[in-house]
DRENDO-1510 file (C-alpha; in Angstrom, 1 decimal, always signed):
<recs>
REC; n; res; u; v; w
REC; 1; UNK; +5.3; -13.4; +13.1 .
REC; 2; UNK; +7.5; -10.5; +13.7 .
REC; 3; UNK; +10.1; -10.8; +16.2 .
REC; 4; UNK; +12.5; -7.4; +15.6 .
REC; 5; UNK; +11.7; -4.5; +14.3 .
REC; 6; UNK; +11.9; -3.6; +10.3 .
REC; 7; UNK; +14.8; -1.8; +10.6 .
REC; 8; UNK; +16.9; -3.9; +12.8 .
REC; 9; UNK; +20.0; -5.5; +11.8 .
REC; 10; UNK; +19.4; -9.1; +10.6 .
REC; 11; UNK; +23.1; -9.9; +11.5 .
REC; 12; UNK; +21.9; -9.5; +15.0 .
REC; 13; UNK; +19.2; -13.0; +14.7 .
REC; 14; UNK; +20.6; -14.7; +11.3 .
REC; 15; UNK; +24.7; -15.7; +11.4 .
REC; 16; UNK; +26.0; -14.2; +8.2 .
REC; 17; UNK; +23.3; -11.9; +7.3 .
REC; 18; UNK; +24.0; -8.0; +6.9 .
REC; 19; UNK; +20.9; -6.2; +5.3 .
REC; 20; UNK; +22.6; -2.5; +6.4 .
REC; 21; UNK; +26.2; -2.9; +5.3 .
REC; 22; UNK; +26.0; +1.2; +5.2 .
REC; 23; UNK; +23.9; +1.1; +8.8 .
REC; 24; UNK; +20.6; +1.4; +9.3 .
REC; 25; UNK; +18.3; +3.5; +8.2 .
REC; 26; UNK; +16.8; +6.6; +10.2 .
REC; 27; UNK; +13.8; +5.3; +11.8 .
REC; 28; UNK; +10.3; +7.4; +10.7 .
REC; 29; UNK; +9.2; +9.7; +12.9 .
REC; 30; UNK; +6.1; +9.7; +10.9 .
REC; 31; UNK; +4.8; +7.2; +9.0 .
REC; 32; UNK; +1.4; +8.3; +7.8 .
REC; 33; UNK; +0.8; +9.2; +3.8 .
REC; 34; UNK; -0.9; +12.8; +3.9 .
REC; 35; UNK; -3.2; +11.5; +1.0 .
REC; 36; UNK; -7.0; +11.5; +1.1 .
REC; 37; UNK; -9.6; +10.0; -1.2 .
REC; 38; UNK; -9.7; +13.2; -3.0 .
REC; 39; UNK; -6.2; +12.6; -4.6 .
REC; 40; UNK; -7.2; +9.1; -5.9 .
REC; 41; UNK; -7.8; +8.8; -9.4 .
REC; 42; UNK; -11.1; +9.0; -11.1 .
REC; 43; UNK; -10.5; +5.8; -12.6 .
REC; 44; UNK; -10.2; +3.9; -9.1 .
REC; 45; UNK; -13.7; +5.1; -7.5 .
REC; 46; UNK; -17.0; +5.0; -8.0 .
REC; 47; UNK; -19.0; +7.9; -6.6 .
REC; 48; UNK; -22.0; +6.7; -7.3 .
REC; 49; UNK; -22.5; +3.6; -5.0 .
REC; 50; UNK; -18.9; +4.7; -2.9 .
REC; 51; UNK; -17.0; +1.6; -4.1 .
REC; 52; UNK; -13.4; +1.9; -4.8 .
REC; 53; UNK; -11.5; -0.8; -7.1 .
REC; 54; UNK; -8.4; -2.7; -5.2 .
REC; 55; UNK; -4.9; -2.0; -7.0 .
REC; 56; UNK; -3.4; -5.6; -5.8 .
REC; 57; UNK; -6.4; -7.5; -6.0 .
REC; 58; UNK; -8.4; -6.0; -8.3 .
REC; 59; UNK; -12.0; -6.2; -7.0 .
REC; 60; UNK; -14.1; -3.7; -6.0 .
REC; 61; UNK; -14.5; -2.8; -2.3 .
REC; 62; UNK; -16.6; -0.1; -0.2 .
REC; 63; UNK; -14.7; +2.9; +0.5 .
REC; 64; UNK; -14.7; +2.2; +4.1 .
REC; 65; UNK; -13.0; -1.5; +4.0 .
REC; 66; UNK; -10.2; +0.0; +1.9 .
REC; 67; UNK; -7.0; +2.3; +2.4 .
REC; 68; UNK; -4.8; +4.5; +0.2 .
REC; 69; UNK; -1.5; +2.9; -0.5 .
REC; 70; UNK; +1.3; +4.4; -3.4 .
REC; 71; UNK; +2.8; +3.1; -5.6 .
REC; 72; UNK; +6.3; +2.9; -6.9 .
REC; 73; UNK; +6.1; +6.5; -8.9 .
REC; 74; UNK; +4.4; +7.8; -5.8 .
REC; 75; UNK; +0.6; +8.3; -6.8 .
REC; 76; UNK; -2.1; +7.5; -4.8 .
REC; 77; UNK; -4.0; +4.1; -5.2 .
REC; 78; UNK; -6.5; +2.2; -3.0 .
REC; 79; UNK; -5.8; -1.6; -1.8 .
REC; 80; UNK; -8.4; -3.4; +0.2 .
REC; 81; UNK; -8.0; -4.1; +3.6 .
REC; 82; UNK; -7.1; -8.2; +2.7 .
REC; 83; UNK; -4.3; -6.8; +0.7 .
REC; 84; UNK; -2.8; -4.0; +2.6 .
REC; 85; UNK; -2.9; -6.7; +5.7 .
REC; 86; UNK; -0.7; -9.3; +3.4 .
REC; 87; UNK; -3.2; -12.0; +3.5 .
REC; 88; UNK; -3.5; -13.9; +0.3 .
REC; 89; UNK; -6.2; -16.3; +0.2 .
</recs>
């Protein structure tokens, strides 16, 4: 459970800590990726029964019960909606 913001000072909750010792980040004014399931590689879908395979997980999920993440380089990659949420189980 979340009780500050991501970008908030940890000094602020945690005696000692200092995640920003530069200050803290600008805050996103928008925090949507622009990418769609056309930029997705090939290699990631199936077009023929609309199934995309989970980069995290690994399994293979409907289109609709998945979302486009990025990874590190900044390419597009689809993640199921267990994994994007953080829930391991």
């Amino acid at each position: 459970m979340r009780f500050h913001a991501k970008t908030d000072n940890t000094a602020n909750y945690l005696q000692g800590a200092n995640n920003f010792p530069y200050g803290a980040p600008p805050k996103l004014e928008d925090n949507e990726i622009s990418f769609t399931w056309d930029d997705v590689p090939t290699h990631a879908t199936r077009d023929d029964d609309d199934t995309a395979k989970c980069f995290s997980c690994g399994g293979w999920f409907p289109v609709t019960s998945c979302v486009i993440n990025h990874v590190d380089d900044g390419s597009p990659v689809p993640v199921c909606e267990t994994c994007a949420d953080g829930r391991v189980g």
